[in-house]
ZAMARGU-4260 file (C-alpha; in steps of 0.2 Angstrom, whole numbers, plus 5000, padded with zeros to 4 digits):
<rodrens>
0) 5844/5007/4818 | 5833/4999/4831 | 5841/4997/4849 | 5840/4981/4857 | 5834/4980/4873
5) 5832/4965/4883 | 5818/4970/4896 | 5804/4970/4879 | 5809/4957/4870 | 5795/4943/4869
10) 5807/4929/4879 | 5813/4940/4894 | 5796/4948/4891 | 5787/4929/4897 | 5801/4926/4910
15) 5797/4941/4918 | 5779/4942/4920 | 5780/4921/4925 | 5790/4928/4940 | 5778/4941/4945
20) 5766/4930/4944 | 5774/4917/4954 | 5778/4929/4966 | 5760/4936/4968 | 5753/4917/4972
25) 5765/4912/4984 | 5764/4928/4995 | 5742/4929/4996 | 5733/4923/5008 | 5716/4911/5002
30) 5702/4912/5014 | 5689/4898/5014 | 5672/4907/5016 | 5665/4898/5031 | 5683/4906/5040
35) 5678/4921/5031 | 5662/4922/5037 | 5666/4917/5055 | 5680/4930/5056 | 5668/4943/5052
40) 5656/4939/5063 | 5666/4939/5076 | 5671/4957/5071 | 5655/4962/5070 | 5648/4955/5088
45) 5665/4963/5097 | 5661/4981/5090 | 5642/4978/5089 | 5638/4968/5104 | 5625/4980/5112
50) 5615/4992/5103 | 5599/5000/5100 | 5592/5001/5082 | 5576/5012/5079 | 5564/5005/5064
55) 5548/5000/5058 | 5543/4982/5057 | 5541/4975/5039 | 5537/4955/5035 | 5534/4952/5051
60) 5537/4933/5052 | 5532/4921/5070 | 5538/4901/5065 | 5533/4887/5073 | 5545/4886/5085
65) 5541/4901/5094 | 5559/4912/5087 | 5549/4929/5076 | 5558/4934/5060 | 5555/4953/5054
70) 5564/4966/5044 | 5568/4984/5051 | 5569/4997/5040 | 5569/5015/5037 | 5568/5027/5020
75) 5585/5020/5015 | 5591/5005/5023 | 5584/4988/5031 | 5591/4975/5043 | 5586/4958/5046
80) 5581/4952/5065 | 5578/4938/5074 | 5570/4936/5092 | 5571/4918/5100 | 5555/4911/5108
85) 5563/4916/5125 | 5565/4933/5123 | 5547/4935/5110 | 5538/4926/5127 | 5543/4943/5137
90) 5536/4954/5126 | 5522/4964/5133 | 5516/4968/5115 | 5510/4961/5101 | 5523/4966/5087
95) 5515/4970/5068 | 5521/4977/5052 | 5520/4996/5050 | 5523/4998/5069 | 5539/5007/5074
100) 5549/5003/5088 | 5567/5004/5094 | 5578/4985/5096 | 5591/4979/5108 | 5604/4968/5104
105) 5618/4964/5095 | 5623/4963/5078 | 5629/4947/5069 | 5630/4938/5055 | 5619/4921/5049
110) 5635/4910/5040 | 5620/4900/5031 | 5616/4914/5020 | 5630/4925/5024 | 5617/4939/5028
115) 5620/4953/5044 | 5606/4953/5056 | 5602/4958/5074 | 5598/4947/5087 | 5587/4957/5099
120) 5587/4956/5115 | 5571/4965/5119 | 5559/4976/5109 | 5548/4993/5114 | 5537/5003/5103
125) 5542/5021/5102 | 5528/5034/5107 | 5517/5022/5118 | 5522/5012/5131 | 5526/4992/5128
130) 5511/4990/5142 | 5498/5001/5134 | 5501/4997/5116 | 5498/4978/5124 | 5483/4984/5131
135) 5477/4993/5117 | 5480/4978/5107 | 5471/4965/5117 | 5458/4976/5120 | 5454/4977/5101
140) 5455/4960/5098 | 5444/4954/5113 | 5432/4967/5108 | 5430/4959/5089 | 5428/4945/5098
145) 5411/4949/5105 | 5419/4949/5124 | 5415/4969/5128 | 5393/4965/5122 | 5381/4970/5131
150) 5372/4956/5126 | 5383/4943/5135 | 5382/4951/5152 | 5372/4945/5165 | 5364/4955/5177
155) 5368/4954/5196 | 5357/4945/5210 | 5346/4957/5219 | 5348/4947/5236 | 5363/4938/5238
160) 5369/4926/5251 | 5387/4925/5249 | 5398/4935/5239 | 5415/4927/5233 | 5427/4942/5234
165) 5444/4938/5225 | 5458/4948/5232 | 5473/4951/5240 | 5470/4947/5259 | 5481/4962/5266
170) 5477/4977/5261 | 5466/4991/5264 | 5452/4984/5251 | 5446/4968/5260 | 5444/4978/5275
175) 5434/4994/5266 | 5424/4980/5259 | 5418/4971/5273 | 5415/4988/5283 | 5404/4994/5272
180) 5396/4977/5267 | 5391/4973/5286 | 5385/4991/5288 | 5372/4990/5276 | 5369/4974/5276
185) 5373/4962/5291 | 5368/4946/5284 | 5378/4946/5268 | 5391/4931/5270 | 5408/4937/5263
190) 5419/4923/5256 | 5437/4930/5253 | 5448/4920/5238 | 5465/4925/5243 | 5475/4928/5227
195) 5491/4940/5220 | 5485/4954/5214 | 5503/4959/5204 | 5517/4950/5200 | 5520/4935/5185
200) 5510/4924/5196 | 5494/4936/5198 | 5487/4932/5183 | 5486/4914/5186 | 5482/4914/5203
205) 5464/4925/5197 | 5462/4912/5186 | 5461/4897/5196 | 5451/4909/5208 | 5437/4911/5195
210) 5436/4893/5193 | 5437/4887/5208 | 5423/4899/5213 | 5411/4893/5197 | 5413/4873/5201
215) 5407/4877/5219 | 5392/4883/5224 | 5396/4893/5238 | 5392/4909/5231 | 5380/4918/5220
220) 5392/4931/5214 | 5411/4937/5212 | 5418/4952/5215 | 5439/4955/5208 | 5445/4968/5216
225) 5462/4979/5220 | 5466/4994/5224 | 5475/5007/5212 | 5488/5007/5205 | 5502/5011/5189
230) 5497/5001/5171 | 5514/4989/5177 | 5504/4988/5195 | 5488/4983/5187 | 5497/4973/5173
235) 5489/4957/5178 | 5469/4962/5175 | 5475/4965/5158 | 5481/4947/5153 | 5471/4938/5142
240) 5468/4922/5153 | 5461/4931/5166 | 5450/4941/5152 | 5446/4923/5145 | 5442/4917/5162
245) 5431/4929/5168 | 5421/4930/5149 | 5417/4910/5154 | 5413/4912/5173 | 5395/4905/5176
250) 5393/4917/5190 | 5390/4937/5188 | 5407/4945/5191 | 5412/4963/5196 | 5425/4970/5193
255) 5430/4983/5205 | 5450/4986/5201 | 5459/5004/5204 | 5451/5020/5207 | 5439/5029/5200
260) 5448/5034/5181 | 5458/5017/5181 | 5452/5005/5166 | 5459/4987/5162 | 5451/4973/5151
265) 5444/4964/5166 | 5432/4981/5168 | 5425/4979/5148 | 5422/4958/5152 | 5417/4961/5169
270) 5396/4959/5168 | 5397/4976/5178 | 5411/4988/5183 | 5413/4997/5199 | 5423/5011/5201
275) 5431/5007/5214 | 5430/4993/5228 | 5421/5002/5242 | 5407/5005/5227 | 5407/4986/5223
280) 5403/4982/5243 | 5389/4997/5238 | 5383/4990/5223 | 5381/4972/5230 | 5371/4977/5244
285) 5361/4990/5235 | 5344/4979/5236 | 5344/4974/5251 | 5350/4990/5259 | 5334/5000/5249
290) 5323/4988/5257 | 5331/4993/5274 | 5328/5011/5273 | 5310/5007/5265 | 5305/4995/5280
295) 5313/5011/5292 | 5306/5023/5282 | 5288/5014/5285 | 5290/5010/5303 | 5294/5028/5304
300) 5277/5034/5296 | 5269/5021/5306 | 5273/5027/5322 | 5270/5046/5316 | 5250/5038/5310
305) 5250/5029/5330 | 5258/5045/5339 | 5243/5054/5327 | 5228/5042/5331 | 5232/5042/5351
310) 5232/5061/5352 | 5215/5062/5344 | 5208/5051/5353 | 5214/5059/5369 | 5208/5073/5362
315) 5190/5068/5358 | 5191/5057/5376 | 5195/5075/5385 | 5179/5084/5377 | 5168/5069/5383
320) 5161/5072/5404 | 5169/5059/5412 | 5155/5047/5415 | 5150/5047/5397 | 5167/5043/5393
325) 5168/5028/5403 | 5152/5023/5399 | 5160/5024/5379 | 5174/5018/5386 | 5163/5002/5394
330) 5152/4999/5379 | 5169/4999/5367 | 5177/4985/5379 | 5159/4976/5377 | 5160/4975/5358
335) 5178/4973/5358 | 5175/4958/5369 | 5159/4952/5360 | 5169/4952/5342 | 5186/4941/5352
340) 5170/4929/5356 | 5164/4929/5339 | 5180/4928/5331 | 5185/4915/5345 | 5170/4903/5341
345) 5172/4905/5321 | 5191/4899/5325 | 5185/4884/5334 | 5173/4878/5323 | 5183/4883/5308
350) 5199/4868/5318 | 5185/4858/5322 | 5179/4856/5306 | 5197/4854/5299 | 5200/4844/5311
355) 5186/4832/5303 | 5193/4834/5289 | 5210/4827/5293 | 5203/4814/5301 | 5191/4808/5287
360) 5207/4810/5277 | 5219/4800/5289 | 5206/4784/5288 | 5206/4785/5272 | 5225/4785/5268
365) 5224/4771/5281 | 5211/4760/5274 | 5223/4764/5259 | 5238/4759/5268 | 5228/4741/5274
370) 5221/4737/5257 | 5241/4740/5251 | 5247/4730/5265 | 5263/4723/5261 | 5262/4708/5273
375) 5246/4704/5265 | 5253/4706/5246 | 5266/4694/5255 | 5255/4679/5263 | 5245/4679/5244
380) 5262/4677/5237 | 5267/4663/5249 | 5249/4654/5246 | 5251/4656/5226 | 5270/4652/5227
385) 5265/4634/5240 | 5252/4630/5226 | 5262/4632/5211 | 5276/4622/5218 | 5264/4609/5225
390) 5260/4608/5206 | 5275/4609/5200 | 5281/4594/5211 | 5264/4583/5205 | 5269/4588/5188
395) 5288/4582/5189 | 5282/4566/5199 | 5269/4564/5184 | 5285/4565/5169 | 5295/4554/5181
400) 5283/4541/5180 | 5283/4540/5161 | 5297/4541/5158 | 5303/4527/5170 | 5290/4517/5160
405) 5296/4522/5144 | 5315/4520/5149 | 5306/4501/5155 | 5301/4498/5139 | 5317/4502/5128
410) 5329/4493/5140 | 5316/4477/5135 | 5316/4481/5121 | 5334/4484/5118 | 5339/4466/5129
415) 5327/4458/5117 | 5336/4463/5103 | 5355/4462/5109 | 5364/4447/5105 | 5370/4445/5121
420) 5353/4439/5126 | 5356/4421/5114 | 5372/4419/5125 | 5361/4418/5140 | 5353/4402/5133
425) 5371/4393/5128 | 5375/4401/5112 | 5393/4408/5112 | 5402/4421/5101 | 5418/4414/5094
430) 5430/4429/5089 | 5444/4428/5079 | 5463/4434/5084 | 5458/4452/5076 | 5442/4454/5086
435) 5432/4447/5069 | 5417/4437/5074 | 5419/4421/5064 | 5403/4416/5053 | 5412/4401/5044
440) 5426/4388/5048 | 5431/4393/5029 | 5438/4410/5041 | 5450/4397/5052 | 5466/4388/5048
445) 5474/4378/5060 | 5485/4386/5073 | 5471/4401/5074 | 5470/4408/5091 | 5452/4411/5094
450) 5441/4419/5108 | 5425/4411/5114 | 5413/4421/5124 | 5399/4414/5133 | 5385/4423/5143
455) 5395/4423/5160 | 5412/4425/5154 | 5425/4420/5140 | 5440/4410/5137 | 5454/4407/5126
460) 5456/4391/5113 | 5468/4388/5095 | 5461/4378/5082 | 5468/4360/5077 | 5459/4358/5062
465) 5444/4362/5053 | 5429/4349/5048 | 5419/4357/5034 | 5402/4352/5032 | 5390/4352/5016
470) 5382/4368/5012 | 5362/4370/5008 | 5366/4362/4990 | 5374/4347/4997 | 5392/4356/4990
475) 5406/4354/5003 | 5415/4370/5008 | 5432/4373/5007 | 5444/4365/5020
</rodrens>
């Protein structure tokens, strides 16, 4: 026989498993996924709020607004980071996909898409340096852009009269520079563009030099300079505006920035590179310093060919007896003397005869100047302007006259015809009370108001009664 137990049959069986049921609602906790989300991120930012993640850069992403998307990643895992516009703008490098760098920041969570991601703080490459990979990078890009040519560099003057150098004014370059520009050569002017040659506001400050030195005319070249230096010291020739400014300088640019093994992008744009800036102050002066030591090189000779010359002719003056040598010496004076004579008199005849010529010239521009005279030109002009208006004024008195005679005849004419003239010989106009001129007594009824006008006035009158008289036919008209 079957025993009976009360914890498996079906009814305690329901009431049972009800009340567990009931039991497990009322003790669990329901989260609402934005709390949920919230409360991990928060979690997440207090363990993870400053680290460094090592990755490559995958769907690299820059929006509008200036904030860069990308996804670090390595063999087995990836993470999502975002770098706000103000932290992308301190970036000394260009980021692209493939490259692999480490990231600082912290780690949170978008609630949007309920996705982890890092919010970086600041980015570096690994293996290269944020500044040289910068470097490396702009240098590419500006080289694909035609800036580095050949073709597009100009070549410098050979005799310049004022240099624009743009530079630090303290310092050791401005002063190496003017020392060996006086030194070889003296009349070169030197115009010095004071500027920061480090710093955030270096690169700006080149920039408005360049301009400022291209709108003028002051100069016929520039020269950049700056002594050496780290990659962070020399940070500023390799910014692209100053790249950018000195590719559209009109004027011939050198750049002389570093020593000797230092390199930046303003040496590839530059229309020449000097190695350092005592070789810039070298190479602007190299023209005219050449034409220095030619000019002493043949003053030199020269006096060497005199020294030469005098000795053999003491020599040959020495082997002579002494009244033969001053007879030569006598009859050399003579025909030194007699050429200044000739000489002299083909001088004065060659002025007088330009003198004649000047003079035939100056009456001629005279006569020219006479025949040209203004004050001439101006009394014919006063002659033909009296005449004209002498005959303009006959010819107005001339319309004047017919027309006054003309105007005579209509004003007859119109008096002849105006029916004011049959008032002058005791005719009058009778008007009715409407203004109407009244043809016919037939137009009147007694108690009418009527105006008469006569040729000297008018007055004022009201009918009594009307006397018809027979028409033409002998037929009354109506009363």
């Amino acid at each position: 026989m079957a025993r009976y137990d009360p914890f498996f049959s079906d009814a305690n069986s329901s009431s049972q498993m009800g009340l567990r049921f009931g039991e497990t609602r009322s003790a669990r906790r329901v989260w609402p996924v934005h709390e949920l989300v919230e409360q991990a991120r928060e979690l997440v930012e207090q363990e993870f709020g400053d680290i460094w993640v090592e990755g490559e850069i995958s769907n690299y992403r820059p929006a509008p607004s200036g904030h860069v998307y990308f996804t670090l990643k390595d063999t087995d895992a990836q993470l999502p980071i975002v770098l706000f516009r103000r932290q992308a703008m301190l970036l000394r490098f260009r980021p692209e996909d493939g490259l692999h760098v480490l990231v600082r920041g912290r780690v949170s969570v978008y609630a949007q898409r309920g996705q982890m991601q890092l919010v970086a703080e600041t980015m570096e490459p690994v293996g290269a340096g944020s500044l040289q990979l910068a470097f490396e990078q702009l240098k590419e890009r500006l080289k694909k852009e035609g800036l580095f040519d050949d073709e597009r560099k100009r070549p410098l003057p050979m005799y310049p009269r004022t240099v624009g150098i743009v530079t630090s004014p303290t310092g050791a370059v401005i002063r190496d520079f003017l020392n060996i520009a006086g030194r070889r050569h003296s009349g070169l002017n030197v115009l010095l563009y004071p500027v920061s040659v480090q710093g955030e506001q270096a690169p700006a400050e080149i920039e408005a030099a360049l301009i400022d030195l291209n709108a003028g005319a002051l100069v016929d070249l520039i020269v950049l300079a700056r002594g050496g230096g780290s990659l962070e010291d020399l940070a500023a020739f390799n910014s692209e505006r100053v790249a950018r400014a000195i590719a559209g300088s009109r004027l011939p640019v050198v750049s002389a920035i570093g020593h000797e093994t230092d390199f930046t992008i303003a040496d590839f744009v530059a229309d020449l590179r000097a190695p350092t800036p005592s070789a810039a102050a070298e190479i602007v002066t190299e023209a005219q310093h050449k034409i220095a030591e030619h000019l002493a090189e043949q003053e030199h000779r020269l006096d060497r060919a005199a020294r030469f010359q005098f000795l053999q002719a003491r020599q040959r003056l020495t082997r002579l007896p002494i009244g033969r040598a001053e007879a030569s010496f006598t009859a050399l004076l003579y025909r030194l003397g007699q050429r200044l004579d000739d000489a002299s008199q083909r001088l004065d005849e060659s002025l007088a005869t330009q003198l004649r010529l000047l003079q035939s010239h100056i009456a001629k521009l005279a006569a020219s100047v006479l025949q040209h005279d203004p004050r001439r030109n101006l009394a014919q002009a006063r002659a033909r302007l009296a005449e004209l208006r002498s005959r303009l004024d006959r010819s107005l008195e001339r319309k004047h006259q017919i027309s006054t005679a003309k105007f005579g005849a209509l004003d007859a004419h119109l008096q002849a015809l105006s029916p004011l003239a049959v008032l002058d010989r005791g005719y009058a106009l009778v008007l009715a009370a409407d203004g109407a001129l009244v043809h016919s007594s037939a137009q009147l009824a007694a108690g009418d108001q009527l105006t008469t006008r006569l040729a000297d006035g008018s007055f004022s009158s009201r009918v009594e009664f009307t006397t018809p008289t027979p028409n033409k036919r002998g037929k009354k008209t109506r009363s």
